[in-house]
VMD Tcl script that draws the C-alpha trace (Angstrom):
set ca {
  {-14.33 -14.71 34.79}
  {-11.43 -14.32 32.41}
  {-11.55 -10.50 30.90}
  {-9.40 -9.21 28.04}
  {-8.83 -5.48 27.34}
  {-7.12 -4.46 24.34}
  {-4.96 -1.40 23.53}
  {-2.75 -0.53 20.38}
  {-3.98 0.26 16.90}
  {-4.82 3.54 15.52}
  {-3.92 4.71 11.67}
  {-0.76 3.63 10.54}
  {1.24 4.70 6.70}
  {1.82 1.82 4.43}
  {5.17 0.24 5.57}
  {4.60 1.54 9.34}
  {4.45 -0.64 12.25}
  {2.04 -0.95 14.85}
  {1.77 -3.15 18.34}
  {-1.14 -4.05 19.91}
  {-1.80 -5.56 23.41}
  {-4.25 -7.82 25.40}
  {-4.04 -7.49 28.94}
  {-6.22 -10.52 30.81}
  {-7.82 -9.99 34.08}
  {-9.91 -12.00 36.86}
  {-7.80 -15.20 35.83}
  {-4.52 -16.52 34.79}
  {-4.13 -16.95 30.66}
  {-4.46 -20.59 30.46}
  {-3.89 -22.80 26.43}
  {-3.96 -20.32 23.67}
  {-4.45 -16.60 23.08}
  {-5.41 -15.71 19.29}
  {-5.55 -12.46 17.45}
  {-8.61 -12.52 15.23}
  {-9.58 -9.47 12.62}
  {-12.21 -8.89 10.61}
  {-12.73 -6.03 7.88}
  {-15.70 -4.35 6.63}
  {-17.83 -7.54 4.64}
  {-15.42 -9.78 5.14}
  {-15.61 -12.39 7.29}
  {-13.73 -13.03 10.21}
  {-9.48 -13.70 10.05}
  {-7.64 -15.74 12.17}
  {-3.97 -13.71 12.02}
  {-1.94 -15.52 14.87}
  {-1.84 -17.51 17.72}
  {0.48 -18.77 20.43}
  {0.53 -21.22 23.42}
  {0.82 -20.16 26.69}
  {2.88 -22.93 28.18}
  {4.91 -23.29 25.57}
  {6.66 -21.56 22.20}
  {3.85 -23.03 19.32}
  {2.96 -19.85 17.15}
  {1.23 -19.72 14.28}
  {0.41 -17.54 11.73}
  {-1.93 -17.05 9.22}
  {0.27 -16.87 5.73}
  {-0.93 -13.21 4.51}
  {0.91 -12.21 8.12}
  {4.14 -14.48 7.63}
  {7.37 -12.66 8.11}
  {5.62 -9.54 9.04}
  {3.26 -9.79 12.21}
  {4.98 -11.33 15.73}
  {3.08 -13.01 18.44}
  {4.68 -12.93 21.75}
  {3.56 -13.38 25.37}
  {4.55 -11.91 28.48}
  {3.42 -14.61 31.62}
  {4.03 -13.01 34.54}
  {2.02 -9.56 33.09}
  {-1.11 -12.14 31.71}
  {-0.40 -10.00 28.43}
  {-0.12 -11.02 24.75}
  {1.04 -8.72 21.94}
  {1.12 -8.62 18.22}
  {3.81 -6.95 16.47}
  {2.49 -5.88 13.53}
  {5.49 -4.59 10.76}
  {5.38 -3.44 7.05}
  {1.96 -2.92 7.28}
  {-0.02 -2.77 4.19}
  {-3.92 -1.01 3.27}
  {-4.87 -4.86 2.92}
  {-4.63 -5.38 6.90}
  {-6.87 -2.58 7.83}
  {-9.69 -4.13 9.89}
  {-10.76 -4.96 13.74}
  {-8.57 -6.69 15.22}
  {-9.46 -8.92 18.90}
  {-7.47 -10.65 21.14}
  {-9.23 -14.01 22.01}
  {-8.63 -16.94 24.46}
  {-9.41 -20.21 24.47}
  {-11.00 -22.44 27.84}
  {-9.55 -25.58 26.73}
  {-6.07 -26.94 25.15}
  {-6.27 -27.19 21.40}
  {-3.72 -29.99 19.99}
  {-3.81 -29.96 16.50}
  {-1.79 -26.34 16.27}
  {-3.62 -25.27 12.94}
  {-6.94 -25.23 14.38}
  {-5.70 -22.16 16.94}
  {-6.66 -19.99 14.34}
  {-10.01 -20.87 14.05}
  {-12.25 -18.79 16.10}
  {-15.03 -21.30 17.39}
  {-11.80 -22.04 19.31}
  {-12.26 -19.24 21.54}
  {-14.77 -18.47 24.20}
  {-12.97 -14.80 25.47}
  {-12.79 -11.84 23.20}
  {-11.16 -8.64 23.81}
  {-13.40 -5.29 23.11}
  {-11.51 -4.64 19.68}
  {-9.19 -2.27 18.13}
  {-9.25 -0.14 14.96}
  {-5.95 -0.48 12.58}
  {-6.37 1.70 9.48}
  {-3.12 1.19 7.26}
  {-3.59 4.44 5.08}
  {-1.57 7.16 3.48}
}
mol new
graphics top color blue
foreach p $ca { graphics top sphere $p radius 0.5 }
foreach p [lrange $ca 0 end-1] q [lrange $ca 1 end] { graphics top cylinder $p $q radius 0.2 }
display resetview
């Protein structure tokens, strides 16, 4: 059973940066990985996503130009560089993968997508 533990986050100053990290465990990262947040009574964001066999990213276009997916194989560990950070991104953010390929590259940010979450993280962008 595929596990994911997160670490990263914490509070951050407008403009700061911030990385976080999903670690997987009990099985090899397999199709996507997707970062997911979700802020207080809003619903649920896809941010980013990115294959694990080969370099198709995507991005949700608030995060464009300032968040970076990357993956790290032989560690089983995704990150998200998250740069110029603003109060807007302040929410929970999971690492999620998926149990299946997904072809049409847009639809990796949808979270039905996924079947394995991470536990969560806590970014507060604040001054």
């Amino acid at each position: 059973q595929l596990q994911l533990a997160q670490s990263g986050g914490g509070l951050v100053q407008p403009g700061g940066s911030v990385r976080l990290s999903c670690v997987a465990s009990g099985s090899t990262l397999g199709y996507y990985v997707g970062w997911f947040r979700q802020a207080p009574g809003k619903d649920r964001e896809g941010v980013s996503c990115i294959s694990m066999s080969d370099d198709s990213t995507n991005y949700a276009d608030s995060v464009k130009g300032r968040f970076t997916i990357s993956r790290d194989n032989a560690k089983n560990t995704v990150y998200l560089q998250m740069n110029s950070l603003k109060p807007e991104d302040t929410a929970v953010y999971y690492c999620a993968a998926s149990s299946h390929p997904i072809t049409d590259q847009a639809m990796c940010l949808m979270w039905p997508e996924y079947v394995y979450w991470g536990q969560g993280t806590q970014v507060t962008v604040s001054s």
